[in-house]
gemmi code that builds the backbone of each chain (N, CA, C; Angstrom):
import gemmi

chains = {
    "A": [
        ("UNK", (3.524, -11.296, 16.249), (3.068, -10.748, 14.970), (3.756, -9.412, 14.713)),
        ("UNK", (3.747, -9.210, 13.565), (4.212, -7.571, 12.862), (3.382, -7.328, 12.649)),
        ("UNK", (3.634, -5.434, 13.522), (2.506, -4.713, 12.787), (2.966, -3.149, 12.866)),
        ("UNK", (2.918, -2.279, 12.468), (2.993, -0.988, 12.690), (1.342, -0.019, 12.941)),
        ("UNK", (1.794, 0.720, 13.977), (1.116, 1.857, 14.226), (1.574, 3.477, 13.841)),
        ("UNK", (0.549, 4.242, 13.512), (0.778, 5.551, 13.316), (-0.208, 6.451, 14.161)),
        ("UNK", (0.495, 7.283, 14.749), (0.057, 8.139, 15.949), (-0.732, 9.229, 14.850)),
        ("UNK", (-1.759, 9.683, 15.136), (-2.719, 10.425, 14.390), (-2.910, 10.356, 12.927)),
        ("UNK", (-4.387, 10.340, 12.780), (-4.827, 9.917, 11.447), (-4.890, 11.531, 10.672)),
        ("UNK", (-4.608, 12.554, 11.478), (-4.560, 13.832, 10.796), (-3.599, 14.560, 11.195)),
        ("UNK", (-2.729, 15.188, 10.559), (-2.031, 16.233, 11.118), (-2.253, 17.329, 10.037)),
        ("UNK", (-2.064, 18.476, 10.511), (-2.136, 19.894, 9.644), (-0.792, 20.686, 10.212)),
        ("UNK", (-0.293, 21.269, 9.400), (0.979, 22.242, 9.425), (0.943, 23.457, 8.165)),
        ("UNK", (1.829, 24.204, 8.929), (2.055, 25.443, 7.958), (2.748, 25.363, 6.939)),
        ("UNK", (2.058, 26.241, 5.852), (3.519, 25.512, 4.610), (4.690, 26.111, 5.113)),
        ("UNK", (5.585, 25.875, 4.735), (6.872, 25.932, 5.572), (7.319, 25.557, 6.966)),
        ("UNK", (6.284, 25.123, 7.567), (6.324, 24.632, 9.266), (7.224, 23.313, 8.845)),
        ("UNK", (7.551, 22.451, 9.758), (8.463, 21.103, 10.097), (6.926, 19.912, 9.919)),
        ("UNK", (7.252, 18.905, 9.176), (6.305, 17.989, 9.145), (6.679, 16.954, 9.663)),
        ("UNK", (6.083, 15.958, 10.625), (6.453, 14.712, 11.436), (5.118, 14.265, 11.737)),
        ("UNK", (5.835, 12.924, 10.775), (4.685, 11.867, 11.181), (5.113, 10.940, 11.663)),
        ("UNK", (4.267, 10.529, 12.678), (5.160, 9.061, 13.679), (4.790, 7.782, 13.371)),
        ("UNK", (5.227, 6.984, 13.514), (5.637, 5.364, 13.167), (6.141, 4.698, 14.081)),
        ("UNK", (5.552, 3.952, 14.864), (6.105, 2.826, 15.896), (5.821, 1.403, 15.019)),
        ("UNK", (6.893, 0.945, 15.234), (6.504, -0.830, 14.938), (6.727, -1.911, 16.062)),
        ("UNK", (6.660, -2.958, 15.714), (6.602, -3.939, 16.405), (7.100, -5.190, 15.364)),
        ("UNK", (8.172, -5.541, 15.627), (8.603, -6.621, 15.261), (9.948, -7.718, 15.971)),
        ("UNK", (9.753, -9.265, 15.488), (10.740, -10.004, 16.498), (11.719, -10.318, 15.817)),
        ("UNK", (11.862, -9.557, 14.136), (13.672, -9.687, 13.502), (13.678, -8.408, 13.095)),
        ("UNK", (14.560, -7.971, 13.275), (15.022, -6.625, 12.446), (14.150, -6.402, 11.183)),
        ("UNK", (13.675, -4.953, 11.437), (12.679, -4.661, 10.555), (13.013, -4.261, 9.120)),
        ("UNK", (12.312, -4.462, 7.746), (12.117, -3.731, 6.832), (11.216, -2.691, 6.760)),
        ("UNK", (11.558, -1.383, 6.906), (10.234, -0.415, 6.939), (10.107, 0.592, 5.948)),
        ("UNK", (9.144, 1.152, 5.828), (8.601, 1.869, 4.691), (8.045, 2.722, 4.712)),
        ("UNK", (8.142, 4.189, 4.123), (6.780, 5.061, 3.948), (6.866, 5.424, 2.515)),
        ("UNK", (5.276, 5.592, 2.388), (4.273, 5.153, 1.697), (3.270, 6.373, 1.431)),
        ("UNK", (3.689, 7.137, -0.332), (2.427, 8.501, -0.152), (1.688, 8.269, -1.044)),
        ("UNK", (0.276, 8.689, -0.667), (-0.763, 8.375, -1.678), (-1.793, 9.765, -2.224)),
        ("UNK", (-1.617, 10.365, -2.993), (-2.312, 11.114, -3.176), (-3.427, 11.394, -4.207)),
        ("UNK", (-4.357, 12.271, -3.621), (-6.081, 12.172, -4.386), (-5.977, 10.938, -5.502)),
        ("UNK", (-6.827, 10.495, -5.324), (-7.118, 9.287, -6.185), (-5.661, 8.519, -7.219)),
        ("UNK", (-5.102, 8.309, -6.736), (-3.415, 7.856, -7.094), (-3.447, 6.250, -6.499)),
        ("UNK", (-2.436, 5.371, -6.855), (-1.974, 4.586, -6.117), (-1.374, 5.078, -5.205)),
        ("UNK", (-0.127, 4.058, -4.498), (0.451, 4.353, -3.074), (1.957, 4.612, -4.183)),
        ("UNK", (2.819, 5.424, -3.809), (4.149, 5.515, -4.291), (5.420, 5.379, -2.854)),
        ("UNK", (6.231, 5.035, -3.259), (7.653, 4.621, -2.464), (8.566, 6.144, -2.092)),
        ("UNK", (8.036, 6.601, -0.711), (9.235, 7.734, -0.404), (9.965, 7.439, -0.185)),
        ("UNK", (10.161, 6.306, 1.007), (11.531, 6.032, 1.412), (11.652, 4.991, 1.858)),
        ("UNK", (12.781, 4.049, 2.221), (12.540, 2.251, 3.184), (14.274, 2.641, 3.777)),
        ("UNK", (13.842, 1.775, 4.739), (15.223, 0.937, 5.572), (14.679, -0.048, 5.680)),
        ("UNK", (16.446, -1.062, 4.922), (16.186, -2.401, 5.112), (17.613, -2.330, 6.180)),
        ("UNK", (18.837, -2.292, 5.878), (19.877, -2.041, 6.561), (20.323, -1.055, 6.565)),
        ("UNK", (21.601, -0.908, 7.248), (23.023, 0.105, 7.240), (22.252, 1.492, 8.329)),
        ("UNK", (22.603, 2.366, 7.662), (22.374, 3.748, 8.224), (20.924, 4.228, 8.669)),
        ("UNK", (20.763, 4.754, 10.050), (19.646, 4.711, 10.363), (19.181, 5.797, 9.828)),
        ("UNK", (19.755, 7.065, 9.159), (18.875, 8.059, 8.750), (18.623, 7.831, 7.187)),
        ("UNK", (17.633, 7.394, 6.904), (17.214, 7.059, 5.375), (16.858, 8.920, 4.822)),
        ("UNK", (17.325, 8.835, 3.379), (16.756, 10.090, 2.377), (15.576, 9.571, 1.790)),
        ("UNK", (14.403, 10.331, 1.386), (13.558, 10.102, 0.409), (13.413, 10.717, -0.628)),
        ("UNK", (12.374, 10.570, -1.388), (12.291, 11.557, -2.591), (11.728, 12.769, -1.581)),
        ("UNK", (11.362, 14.259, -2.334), (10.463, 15.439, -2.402), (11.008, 15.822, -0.870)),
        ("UNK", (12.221, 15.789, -0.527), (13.012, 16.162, 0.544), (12.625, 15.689, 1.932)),
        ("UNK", (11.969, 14.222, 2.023), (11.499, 13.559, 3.331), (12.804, 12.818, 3.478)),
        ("UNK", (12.946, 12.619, 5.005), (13.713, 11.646, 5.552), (13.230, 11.020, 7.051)),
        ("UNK", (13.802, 9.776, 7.550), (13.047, 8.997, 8.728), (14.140, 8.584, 9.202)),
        ("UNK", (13.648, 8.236, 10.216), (15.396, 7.878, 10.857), (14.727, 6.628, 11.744)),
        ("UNK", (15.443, 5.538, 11.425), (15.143, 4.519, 12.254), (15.852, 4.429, 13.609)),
        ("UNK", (14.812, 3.950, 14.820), (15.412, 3.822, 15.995), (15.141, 2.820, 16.515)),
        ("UNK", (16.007, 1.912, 17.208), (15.248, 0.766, 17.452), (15.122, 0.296, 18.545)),
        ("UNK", (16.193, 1.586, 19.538), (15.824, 1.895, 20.782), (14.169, 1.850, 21.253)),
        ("UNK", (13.558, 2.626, 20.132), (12.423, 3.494, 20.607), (11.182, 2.772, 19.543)),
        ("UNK", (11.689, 1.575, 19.102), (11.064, 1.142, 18.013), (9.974, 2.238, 17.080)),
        ("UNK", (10.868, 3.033, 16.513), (9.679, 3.761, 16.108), (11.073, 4.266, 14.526)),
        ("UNK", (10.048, 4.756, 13.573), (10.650, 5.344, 11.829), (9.737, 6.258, 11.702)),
        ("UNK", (10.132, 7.437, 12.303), (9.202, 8.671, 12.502), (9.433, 9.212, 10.842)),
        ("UNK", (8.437, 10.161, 10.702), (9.251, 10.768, 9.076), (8.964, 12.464, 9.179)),
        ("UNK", (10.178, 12.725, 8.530), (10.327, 14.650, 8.729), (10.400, 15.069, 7.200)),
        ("UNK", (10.112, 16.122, 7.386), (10.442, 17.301, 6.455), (10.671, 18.160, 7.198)),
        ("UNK", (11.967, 19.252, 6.534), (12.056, 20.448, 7.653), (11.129, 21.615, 7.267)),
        ("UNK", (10.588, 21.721, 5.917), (9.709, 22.437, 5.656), (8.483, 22.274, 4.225)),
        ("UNK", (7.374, 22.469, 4.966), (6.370, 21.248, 3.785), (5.890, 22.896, 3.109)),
        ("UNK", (5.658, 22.236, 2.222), (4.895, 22.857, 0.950), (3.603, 22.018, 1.114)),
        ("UNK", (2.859, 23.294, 0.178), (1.605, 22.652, -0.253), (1.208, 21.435, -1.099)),
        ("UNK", (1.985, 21.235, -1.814), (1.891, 20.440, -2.548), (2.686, 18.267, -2.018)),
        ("UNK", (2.822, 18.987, -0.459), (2.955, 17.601, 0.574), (1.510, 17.090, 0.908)),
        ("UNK", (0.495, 17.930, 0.470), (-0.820, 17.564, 1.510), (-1.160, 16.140, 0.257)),
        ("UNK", (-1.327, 14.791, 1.797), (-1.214, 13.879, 0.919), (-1.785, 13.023, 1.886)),
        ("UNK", (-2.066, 11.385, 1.902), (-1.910, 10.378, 3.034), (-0.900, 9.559, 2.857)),
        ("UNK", (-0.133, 9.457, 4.158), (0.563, 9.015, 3.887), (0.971, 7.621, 4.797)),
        ("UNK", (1.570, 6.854, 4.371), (1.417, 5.364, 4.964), (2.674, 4.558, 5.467)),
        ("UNK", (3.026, 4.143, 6.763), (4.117, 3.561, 7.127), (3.471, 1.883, 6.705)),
        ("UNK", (4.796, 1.052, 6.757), (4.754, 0.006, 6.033), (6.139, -1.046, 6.659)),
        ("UNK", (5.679, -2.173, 7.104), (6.402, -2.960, 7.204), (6.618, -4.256, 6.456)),
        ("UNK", (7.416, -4.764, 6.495), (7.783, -5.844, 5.332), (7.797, -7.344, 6.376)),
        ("UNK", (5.890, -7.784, 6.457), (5.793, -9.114, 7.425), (7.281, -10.440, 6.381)),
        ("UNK", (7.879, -10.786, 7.528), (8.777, -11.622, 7.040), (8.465, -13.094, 6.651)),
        ("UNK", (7.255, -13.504, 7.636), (6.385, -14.622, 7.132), (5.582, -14.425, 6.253)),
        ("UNK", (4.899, -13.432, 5.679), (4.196, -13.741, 4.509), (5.013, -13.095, 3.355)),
        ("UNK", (5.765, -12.867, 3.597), (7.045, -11.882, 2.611), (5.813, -10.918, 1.561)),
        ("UNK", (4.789, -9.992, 2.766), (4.353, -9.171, 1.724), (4.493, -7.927, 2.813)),
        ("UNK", (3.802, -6.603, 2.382), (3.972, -5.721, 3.664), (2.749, -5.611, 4.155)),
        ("UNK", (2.713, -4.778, 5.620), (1.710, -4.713, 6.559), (1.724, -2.920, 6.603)),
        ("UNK", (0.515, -2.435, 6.403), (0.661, -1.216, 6.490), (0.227, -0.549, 7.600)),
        ("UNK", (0.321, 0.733, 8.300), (-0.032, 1.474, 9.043), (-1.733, 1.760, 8.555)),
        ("UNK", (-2.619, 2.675, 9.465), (-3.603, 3.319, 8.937), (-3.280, 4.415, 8.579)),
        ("UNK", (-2.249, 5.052, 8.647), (-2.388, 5.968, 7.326), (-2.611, 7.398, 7.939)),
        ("UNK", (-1.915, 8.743, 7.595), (-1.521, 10.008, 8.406), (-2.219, 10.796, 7.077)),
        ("UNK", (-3.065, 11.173, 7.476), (-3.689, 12.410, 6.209), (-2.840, 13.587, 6.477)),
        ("UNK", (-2.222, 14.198, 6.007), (-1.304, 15.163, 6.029), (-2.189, 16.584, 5.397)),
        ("UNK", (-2.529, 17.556, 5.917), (-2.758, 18.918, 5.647), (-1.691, 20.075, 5.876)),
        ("UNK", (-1.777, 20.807, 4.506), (-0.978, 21.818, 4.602), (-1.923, 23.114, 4.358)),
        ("UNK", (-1.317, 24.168, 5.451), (-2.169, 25.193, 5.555), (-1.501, 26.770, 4.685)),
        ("UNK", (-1.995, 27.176, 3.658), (-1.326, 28.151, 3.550), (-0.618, 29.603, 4.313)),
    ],
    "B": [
        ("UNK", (8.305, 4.399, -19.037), (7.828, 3.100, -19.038), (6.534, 3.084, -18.173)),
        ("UNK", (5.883, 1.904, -18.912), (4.496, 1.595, -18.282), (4.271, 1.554, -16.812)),
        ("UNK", (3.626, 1.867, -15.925), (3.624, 1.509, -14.511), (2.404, 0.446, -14.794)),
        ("UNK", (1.670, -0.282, -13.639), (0.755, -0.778, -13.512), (-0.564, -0.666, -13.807)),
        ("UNK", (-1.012, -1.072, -14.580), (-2.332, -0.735, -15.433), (-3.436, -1.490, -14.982)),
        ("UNK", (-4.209, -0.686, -14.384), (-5.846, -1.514, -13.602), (-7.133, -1.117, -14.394)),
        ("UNK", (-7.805, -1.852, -14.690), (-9.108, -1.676, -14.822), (-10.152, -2.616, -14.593)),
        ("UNK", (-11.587, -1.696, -14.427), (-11.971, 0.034, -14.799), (-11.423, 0.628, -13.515)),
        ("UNK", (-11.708, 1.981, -13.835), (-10.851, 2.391, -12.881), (-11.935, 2.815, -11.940)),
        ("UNK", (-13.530, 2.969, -12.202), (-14.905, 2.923, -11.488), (-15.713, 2.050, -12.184)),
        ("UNK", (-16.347, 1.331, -10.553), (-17.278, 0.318, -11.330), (-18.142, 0.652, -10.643)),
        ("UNK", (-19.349, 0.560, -10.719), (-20.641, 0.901, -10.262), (-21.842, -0.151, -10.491)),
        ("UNK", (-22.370, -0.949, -9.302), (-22.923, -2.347, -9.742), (-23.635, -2.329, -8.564)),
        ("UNK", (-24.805, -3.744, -8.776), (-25.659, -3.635, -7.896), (-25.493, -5.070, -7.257)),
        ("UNK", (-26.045, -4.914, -5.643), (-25.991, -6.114, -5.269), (-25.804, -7.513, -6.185)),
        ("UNK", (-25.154, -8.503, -5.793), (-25.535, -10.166, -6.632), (-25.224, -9.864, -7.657)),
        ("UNK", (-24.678, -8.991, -8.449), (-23.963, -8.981, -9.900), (-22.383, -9.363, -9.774)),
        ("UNK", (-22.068, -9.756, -10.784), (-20.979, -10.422, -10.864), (-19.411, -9.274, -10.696)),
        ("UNK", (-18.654, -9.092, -10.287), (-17.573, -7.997, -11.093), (-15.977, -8.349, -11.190)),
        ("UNK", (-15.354, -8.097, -12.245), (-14.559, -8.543, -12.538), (-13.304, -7.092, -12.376)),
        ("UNK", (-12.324, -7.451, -11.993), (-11.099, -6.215, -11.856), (-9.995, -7.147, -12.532)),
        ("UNK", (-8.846, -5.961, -12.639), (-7.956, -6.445, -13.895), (-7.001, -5.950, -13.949)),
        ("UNK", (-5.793, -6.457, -13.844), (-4.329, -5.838, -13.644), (-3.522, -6.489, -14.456)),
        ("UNK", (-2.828, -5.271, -15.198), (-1.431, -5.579, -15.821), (-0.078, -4.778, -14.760)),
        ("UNK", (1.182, -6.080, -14.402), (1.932, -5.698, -14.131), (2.754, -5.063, -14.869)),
        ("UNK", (3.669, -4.470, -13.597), (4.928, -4.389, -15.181), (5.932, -5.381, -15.471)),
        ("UNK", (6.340, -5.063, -17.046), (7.303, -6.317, -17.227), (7.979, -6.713, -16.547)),
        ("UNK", (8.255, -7.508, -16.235), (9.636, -8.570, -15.936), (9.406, -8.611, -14.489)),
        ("UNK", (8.405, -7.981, -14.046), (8.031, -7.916, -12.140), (7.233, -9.430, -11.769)),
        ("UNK", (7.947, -10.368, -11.193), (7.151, -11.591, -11.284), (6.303, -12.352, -9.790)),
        ("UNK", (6.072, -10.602, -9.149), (5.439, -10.754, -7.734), (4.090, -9.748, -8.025)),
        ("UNK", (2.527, -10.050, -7.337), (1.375, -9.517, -7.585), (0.969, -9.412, -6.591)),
        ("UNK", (0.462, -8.236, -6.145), (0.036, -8.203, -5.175), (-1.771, -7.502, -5.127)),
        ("UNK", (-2.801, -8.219, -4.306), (-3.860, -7.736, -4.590), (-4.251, -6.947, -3.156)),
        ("UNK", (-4.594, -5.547, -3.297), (-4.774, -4.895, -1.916), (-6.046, -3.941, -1.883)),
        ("UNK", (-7.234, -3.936, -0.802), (-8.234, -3.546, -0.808), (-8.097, -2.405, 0.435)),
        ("UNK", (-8.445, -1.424, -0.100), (-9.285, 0.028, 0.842), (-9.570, 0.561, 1.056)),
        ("UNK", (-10.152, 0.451, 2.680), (-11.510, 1.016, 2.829), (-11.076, 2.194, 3.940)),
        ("UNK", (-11.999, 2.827, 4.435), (-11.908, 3.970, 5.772), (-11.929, 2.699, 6.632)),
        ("UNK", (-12.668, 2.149, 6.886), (-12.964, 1.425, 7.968), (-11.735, 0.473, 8.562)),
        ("UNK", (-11.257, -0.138, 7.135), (-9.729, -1.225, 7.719), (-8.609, -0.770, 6.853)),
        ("UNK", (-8.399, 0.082, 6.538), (-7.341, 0.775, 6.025), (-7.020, 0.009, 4.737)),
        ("UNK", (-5.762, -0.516, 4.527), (-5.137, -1.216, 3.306), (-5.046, -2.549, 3.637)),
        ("UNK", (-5.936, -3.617, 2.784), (-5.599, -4.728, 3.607), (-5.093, -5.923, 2.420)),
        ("UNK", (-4.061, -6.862, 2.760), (-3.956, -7.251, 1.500), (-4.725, -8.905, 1.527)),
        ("UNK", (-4.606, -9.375, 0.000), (-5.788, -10.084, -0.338), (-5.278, -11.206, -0.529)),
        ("UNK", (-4.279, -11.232, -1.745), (-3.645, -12.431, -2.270), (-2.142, -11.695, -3.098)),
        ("UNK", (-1.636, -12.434, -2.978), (-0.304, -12.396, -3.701), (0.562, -13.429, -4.915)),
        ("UNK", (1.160, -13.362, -5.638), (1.170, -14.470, -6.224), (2.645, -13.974, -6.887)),
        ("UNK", (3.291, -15.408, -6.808), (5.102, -15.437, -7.670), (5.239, -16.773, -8.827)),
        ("UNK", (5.629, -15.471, -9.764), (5.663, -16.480, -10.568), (4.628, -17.180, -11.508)),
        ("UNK", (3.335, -16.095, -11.044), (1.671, -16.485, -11.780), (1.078, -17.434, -10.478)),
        ("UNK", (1.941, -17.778, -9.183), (1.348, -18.822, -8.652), (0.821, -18.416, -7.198)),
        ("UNK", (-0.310, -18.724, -6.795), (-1.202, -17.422, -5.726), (0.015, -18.603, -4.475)),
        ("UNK", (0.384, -17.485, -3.631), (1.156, -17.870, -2.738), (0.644, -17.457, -1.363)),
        ("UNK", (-0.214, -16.532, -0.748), (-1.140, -16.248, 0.475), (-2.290, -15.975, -0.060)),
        ("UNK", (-3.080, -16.242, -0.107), (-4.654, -16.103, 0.174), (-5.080, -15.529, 1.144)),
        ("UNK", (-4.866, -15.944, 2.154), (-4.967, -16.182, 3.759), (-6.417, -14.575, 3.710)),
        ("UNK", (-6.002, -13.091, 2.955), (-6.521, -12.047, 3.249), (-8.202, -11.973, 2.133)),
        ("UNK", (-8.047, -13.061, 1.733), (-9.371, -13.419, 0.657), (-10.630, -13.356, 1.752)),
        ("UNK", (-11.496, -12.110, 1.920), (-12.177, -12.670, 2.437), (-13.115, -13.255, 2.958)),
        ("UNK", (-14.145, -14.429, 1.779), (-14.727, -15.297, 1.923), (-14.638, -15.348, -0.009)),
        ("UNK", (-15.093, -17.118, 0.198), (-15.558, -17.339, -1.036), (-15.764, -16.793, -2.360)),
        ("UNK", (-16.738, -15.425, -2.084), (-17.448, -14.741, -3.022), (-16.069, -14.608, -3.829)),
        ("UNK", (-14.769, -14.362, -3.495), (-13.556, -13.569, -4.066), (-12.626, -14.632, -4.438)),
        ("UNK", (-12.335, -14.539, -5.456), (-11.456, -15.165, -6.399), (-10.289, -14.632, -6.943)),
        ("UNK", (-9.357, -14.973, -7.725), (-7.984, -14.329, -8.266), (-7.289, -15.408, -9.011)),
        ("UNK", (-7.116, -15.024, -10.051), (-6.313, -15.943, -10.903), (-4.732, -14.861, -11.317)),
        ("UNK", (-4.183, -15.541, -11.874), (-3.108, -14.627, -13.058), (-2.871, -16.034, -13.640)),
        ("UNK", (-2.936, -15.770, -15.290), (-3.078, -16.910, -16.240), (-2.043, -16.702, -16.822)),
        ("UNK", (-1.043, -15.546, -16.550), (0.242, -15.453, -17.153), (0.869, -14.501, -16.508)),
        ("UNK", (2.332, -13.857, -16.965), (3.018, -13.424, -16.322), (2.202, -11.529, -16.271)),
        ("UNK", (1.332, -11.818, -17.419), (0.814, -9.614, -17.679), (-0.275, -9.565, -17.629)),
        ("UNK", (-1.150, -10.849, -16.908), (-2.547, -10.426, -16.202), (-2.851, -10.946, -15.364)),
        ("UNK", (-3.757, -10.301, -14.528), (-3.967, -11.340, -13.560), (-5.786, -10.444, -13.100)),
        ("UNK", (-6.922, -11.384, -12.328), (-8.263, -10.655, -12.255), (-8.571, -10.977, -10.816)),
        ("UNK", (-9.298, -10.173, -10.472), (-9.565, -10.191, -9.123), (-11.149, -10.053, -9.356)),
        ("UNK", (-11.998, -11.479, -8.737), (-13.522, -11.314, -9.253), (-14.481, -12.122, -7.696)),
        ("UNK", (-15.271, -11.153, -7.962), (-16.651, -11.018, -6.617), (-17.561, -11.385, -7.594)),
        ("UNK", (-17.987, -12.641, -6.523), (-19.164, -13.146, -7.379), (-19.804, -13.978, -6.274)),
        ("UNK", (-21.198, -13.249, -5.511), (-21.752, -12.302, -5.710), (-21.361, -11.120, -5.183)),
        ("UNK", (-21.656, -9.834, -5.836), (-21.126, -8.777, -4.887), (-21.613, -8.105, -4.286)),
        ("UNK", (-21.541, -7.505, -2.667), (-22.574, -7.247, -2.024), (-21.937, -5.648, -1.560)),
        ("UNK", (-22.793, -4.874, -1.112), (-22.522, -3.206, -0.420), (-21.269, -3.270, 0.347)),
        ("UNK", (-20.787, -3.997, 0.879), (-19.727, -4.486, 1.725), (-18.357, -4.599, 1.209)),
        ("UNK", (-18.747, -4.721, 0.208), (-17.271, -5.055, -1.198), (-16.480, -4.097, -1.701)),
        ("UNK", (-17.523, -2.878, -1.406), (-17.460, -1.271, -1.790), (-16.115, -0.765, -1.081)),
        ("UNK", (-15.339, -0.434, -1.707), (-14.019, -0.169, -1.479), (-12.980, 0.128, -2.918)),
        ("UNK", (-11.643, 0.186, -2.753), (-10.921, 0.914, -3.417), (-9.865, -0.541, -3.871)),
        ("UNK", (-9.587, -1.020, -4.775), (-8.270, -2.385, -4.660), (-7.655, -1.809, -5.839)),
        ("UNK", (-6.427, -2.443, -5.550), (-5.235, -1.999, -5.565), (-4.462, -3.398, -6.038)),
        ("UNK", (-3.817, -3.052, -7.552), (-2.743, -4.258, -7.729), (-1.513, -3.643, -7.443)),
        ("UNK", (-0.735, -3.841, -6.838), (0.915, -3.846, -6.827), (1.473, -4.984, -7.569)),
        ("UNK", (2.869, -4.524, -8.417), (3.593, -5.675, -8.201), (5.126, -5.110, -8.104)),
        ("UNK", (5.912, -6.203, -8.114), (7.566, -5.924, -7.790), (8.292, -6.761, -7.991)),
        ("UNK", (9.395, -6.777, -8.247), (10.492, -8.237, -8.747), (10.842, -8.727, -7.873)),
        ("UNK", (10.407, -9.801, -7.695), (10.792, -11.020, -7.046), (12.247, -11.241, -5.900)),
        ("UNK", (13.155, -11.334, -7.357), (14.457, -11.795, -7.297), (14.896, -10.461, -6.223)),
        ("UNK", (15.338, -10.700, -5.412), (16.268, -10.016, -4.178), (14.887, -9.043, -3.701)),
        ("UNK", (13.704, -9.166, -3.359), (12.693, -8.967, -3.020), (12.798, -8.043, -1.472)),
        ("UNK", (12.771, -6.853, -1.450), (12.674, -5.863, -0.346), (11.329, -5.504, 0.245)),
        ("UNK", (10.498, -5.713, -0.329), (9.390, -4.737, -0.394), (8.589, -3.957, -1.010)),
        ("UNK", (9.467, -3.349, -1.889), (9.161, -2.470, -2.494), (8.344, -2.250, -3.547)),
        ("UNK", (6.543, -2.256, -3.661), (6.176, -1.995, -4.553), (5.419, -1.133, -5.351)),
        ("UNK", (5.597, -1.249, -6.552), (5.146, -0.240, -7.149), (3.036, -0.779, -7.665)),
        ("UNK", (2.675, 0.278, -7.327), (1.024, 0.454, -7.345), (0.316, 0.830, -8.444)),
        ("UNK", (-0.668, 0.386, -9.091), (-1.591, 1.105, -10.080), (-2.337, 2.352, -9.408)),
        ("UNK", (-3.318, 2.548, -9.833), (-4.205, 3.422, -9.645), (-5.661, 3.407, -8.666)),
        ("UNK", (-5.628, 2.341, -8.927), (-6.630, 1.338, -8.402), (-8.070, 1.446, -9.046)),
        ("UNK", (-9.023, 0.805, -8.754), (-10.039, 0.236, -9.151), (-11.277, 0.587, -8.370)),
        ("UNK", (-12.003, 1.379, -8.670), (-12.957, 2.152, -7.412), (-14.053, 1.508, -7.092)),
        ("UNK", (-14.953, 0.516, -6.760), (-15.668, -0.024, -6.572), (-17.033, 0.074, -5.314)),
        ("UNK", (-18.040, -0.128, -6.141), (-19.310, 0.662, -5.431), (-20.320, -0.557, -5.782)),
        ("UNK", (-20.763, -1.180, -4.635), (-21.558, -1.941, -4.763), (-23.274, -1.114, -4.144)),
        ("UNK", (-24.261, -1.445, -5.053), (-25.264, -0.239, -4.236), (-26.194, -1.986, -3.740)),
    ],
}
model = gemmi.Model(1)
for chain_id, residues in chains.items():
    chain = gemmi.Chain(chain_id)
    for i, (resn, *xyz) in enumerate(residues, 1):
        res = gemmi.Residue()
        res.name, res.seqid = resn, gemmi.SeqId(i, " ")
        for name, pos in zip(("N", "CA", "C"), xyz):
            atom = gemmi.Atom()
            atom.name, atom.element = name, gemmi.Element(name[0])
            atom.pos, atom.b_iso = gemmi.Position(*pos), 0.0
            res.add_atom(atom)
        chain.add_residue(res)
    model.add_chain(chain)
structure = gemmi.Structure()
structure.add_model(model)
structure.setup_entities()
């Protein structure tokens, strides 16, 4: 089965501190992966995916993830968060048998002034 | 351009009443996706459908829950009966089909409170 995990359901950082949220998956074909931000009462919006090519993906609002598949994991960074990052945010894989995605539980992100 | 349009966007209902939810995709996107959540199980998805035609179910879960799309710019997601348990947040996505990545785009969702 596919599934992704995310290592803590909270993290807090300084505005301007480095933001990293982790993402391990698990899958038996080369993955489609995804993160996924949702903020106060919003739908979910599209930061960033790897389907192929280059393992360091760009996102919008200056996030990037770098796929490894050594380490099966699509961690996601910012080198410096603003306030206006405090969000939840959601890794996402693309199950290939049901061709829909499988999401993480989800990283509440706090930013501290 | 339009993104995904859900309604209501709070419903507030009591046990064994009927409730009906309601999504417009966006144009020309001919994949639906229906997704419910809660604290407890995070984002879970429900049913999906290409083409107007429900293609997993499998996340429906029990009876009480239904889903149609009667055309390509609606589609309803309905609990009947609805119980405290139902109480959660759903979510239509949809996304185009044709060369299909993943990628979709979300309404707002639909806030739902069963007392």
């Amino acid at each position: 089965a596919q599934s992704v995990t995310q290592l803590g359901s909270h993290v807090s950082v300084s505005e301007g501190a480095l933001v990293l949220l982790r993402c391990n998956y698990s899958s038996s074909v080369p993955p489609y992966l995804f993160w996924y931000v949702q903020y106060p009462n919003q739908g979910l919006q599209l930061l960033l995916k790897y389907t192929t090519g280059a393992t360091l993906v760009k996102g919008i609002n200056g996030f990037e993830a770098e796929f490894k598949k050594s380490e099966t994991s699509f961690h996601l960074t910012k080198p410096s968060a603003h306030m206006s990052d405090a969000a939840e945010y959601f890794c996402a894989l693309l199950d290939t048998g049901r061709r829909a995605l499988t999401f993480g539980s989800g990283t509440r992100l706090q930013v501290q002034p | 351009d339009a993104g995904v349009i859900q309604s209501p966007r709070h419903e507030v209902t009591e046990m064994g009443q009927e409730v009906t939810l309601r999504c417009k995709p966006i144009s020309g996107h001919n994949s639906l996706f229906w997704y419910r959540q809660t604290m407890m199980r995070g984002l879970e998805l429900l049913i999906y459908f290409n083409n107007n035609v429900p293609i997993d179910d499998s996340g429906m879960p029990e009876d009480r829950f239904s889903a149609k799309m009667p055309n390509a710019s609606f589609s309803t997601l309905k609990i009947q009966p609805s119980e405290p348990r139902d109480s959660a947040v759903y979510f239509c996505a949809s996304s185009p089909m044709t060369g299909y990545t993943g990628e979709l785009f979300f309404g707002e969702g639909s806030r739902l409170t069963v007392l």
